[in-house]
N, C-alpha and C positions, 0 to 999 in steps of 0.2 A: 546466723546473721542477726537475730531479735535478738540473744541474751549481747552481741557486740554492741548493736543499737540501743538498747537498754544501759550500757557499761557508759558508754560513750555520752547518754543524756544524764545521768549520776555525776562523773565527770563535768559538765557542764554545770549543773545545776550546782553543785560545790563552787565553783568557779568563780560564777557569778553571785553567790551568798559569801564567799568571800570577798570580791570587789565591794560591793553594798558595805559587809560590815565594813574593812579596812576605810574608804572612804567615809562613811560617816564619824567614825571613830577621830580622823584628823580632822575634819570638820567641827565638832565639838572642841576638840582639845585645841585649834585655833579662835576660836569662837573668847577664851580666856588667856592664853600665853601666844607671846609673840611668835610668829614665824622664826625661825633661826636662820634658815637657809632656804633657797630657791632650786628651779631648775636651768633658769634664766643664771641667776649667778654664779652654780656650777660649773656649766657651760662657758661662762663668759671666759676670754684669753687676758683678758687683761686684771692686774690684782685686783682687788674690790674692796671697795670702803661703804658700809653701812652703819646706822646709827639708830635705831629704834627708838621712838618718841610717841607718847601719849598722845593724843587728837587735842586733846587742852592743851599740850604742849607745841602744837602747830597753829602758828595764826589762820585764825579762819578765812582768809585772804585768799588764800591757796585752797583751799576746798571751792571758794567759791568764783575763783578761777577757773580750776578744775571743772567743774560743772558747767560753766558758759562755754567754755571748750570742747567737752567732751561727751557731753548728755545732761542738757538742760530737763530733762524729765526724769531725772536721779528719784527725785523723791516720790513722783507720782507714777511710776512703772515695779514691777514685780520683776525684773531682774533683766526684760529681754523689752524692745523697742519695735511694736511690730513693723510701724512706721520706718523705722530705718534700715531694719530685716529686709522689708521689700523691695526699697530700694538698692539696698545692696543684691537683692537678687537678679532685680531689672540690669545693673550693670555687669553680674556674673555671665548671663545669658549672654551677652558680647561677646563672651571670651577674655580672658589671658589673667592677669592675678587676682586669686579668689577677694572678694571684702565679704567681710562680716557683717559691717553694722554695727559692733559692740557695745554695749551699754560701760558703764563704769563698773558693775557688775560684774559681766560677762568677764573684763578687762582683768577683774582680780581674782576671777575664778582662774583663769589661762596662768597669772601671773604667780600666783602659789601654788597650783596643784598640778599644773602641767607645764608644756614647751612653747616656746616662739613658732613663728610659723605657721603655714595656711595647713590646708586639708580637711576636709566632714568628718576625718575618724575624730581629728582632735575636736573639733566644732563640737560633735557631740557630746563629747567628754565634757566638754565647757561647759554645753548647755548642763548636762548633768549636775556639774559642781555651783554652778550658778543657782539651781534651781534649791540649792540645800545651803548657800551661803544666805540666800536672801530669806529662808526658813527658818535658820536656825542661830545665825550673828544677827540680821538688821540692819538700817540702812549705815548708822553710825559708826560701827564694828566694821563693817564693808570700808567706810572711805576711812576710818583709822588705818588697817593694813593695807590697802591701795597705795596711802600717799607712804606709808614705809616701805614698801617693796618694789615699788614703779621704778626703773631707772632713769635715773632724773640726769645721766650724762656718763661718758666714756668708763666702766667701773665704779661708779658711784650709783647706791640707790637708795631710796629713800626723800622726803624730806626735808631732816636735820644735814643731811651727807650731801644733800644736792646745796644748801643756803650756806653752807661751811664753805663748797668750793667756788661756788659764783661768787657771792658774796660778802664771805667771813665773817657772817654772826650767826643767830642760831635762825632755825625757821619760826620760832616764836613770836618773831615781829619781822615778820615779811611784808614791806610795802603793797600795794596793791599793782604797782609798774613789776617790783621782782616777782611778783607771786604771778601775773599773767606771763614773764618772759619765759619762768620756770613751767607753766600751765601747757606751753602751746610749742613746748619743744617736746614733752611726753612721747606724741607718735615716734617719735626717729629722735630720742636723744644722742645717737651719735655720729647725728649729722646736722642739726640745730644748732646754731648757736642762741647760747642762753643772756651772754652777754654781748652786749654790741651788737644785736642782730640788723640785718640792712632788710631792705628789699620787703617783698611780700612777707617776709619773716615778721619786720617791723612793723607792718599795717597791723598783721592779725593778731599781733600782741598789744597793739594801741586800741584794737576794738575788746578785745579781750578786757581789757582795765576798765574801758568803758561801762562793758558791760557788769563788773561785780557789782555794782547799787544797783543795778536793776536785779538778781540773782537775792541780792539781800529785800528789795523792796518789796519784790514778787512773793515770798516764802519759798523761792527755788530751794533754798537749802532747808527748810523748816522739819526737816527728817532728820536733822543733826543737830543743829541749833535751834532749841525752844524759845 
């Protein structure tokens, strides 16, 4: 039983020195060359159109949309919001669909290195990759691959792919009205409408626009934009 138990913790202990390396190894190597591909876009049923673009080559409209939207303390957190953690935990104790809380972060750690979908296994896993994106890319590098791999609406991600189909021009000069319609469809782009949205869709993309001069006044984005 000791040389099994012995076998069996070798085994392991490989296991997990290969997870470590394998994982940090794409880490790095994203940290300098685009994502190619997803798990999210593998996955997805429907064909997929992305378009990779430089962060200079995204108007900053859209990151600082993105942030009033989605984690106003982007720049002043280390990857995880404990704040929002907890309450997300206060409404998991209720019962029924897990929440996260996710930072932008956490959001592009899930979005390149793992799946859709709830569960602690993955959570963990999140936290994991979160905890080495934000050590070893940066805040900048973080919301470059963010706004390219985010699904920005039904087989489109990215961006350049999301301002080409709304829109028809590049995400390069994104309005501050497109870049909040675009901002506040992220959670469930394929059930948002990005254009012509009515209803509570439209309030919170109208306080969204609002809010980018404040985003820009504050230094909310000042981890990106010097």
């Amino acid at each position: 039983m000791k040389r099994i138990g012995n076998f069996l913790l070798r085994i392991l202990a490989k296991g997990i020195l290969w997870f470590v390396g394998v994982t940090l190894v794409l880490v790095i190597a994203f940290k300098w060359i685009p994502v190619p591909i997803t798990a999210t876009m593998v996955m997805d049923e429907n064909s997929i159109t992305k378009d990779w673009e430089a962060l200079e080559n995204i108007d900053p409209n859209l990151a600082y949309a993105v942030i009033a939207s989605e984690d106003s303390k982007f720049c002043s957190h280390w990857g995880f919001d404990p704040e929002a953690i907890g309450k997300a935990a206060l409404e998991n104790a209720k019962g029924g669909r897990i929440r996260g809380g996710s930072t932008i972060s956490q959001q592009t750690a899930k979005n390149v290195f793992l799946w859709q979908g709830g569960g602690y296994f993955r959570k963990a896993l999140e936290a994991w990759f979160t905890f080495w994106i934000e050590a070893i890319w940066g805040k900048e590098r973080i919301m470059e691959v963010y706004l390219n791999v985010a699904e920005t609406g039904i087989g489109t991600y990215g961006a350049e792919a999301g301002a080409q189909r709304y829109f028809g021009h590049s995400a390069a000069r994104l309005t501050p009205d497109e870049a909040s319609r675009m901002a506040v469809a992220l959670p469930l782009p394929k059930k948002r409408l990005v254009k012509n949205p009515g209803g509570w869709l439209a309030g919170h993309g109208n306080r969204i626009e609002r809010s980018i001069p404040v985003v820009k006044r504050d230094g909310l984005a000042a981890c990106i934009y010097e």
